[in-house]
N, C-alpha and C positions, 0 to 999 in steps of 0.2 A: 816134504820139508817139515821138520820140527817146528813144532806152536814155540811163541816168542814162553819162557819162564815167566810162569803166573804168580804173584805178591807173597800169596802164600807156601806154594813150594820152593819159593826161594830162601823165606823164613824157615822152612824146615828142615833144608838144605844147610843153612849158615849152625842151626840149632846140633844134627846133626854132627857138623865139621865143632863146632864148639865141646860137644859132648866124646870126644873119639880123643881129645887130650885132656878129660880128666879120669878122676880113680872113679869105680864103678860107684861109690856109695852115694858122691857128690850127684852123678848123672842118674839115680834112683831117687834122691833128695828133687834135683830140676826136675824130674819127670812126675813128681809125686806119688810116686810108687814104694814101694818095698820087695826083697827079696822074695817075701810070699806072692806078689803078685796083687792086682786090682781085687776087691771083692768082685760079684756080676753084677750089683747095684750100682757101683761106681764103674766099670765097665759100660755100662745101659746110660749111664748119664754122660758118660764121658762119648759114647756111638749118637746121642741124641744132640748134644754141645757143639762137635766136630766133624759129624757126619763117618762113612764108616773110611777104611783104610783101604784103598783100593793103588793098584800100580798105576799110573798113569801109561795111556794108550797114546800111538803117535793117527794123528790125522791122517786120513786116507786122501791122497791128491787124487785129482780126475786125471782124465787123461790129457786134457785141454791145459792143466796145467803142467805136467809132464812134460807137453810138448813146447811151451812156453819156455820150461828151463833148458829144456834141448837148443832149442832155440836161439837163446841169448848167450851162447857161446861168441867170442869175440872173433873167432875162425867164423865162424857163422855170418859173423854181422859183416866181417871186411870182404868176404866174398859176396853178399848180395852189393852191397854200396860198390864193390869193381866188376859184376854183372851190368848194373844197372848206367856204370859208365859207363862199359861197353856197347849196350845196349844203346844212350845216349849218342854214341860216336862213331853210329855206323856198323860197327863189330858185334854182327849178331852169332856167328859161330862161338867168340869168345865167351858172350854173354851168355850165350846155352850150354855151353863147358860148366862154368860154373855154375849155376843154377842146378845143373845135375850133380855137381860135388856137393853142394850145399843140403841139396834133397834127398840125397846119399848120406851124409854124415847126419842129421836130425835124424832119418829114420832107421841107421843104426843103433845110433844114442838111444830114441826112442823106445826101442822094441827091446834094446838090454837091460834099459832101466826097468821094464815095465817085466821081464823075466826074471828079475835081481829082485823087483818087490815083491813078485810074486812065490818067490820060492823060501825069500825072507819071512813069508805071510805063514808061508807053510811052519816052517822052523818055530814060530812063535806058536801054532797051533798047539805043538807039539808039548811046549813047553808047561808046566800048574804049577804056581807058584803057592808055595803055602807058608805058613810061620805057626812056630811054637809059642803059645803063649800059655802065661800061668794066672789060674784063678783059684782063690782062696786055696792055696799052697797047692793045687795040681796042676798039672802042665796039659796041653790037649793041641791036636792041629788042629791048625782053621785054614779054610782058602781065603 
């Protein structure tokens, strides 16, 4: 599950979407920049002020919670509560019907999702994000 949007990626989000409908010189003006780029001094105060630029990472769920959201399928929940009447009313075949649907679907969902994160995991591995930036008029990659 994605973390709830934190204060300030939201702010840099909304900053972002503000800067994407103006003319470049306006969004060099708001960024305090120029065309040549940061000097490294103003760079270094600016990585010590704001901390550095990193992509944001999604939280790794357990598996406890995995099974949680398998779980709380609404197919899920109406077959335990008509298991559990079954159970309740005598109708114990009915009641072990279901319970095996129920234990059947969770640990499909489970083991797909937990195969989906997992090769998702991969795919990111794979992935080095880098950006071009300019200091005192030269350009260079950074990770």
């Amino acid at each position: 599950m994605p973390d709830s949007i934190s204060p300030n990626s939201q702010r840099t989000s909304d900053l972002a979407q503000d800067a994407a409908t103006k003319e470049s010189a306006e969004v060099l003006a708001l960024m305090g920049t120029s065309p040549a780029g940061l000097s490294e001094a103003e760079a270094a105060t600016r990585l010590e002020q704001h901390g550095p630029n990193e992509v944001a990472h999604e939280k790794q769920e357990s598996w406890l919670q995995r099974l949680y959201v398998a779980s709380r399928n609404p197919l899920v929940i109406l077959l335990t509560i008509l298991a559990s009447l079954s159970y309740a009313t005598g109708d114990f075949r009915a009641g072990t019907v279901m319970l095996l649907m129920v234990v059947l679907g969770v640990s499909l969902r489970f083991v797909q999702e937990t195969r989906a994160d997992t090769a998702a995991a991969k795919l990111k591995a794979m992935i080095s994000v880098t950006a071009t930036v300019v200091r005192d008029c030269s350009s260079a990659r950074r990770r």
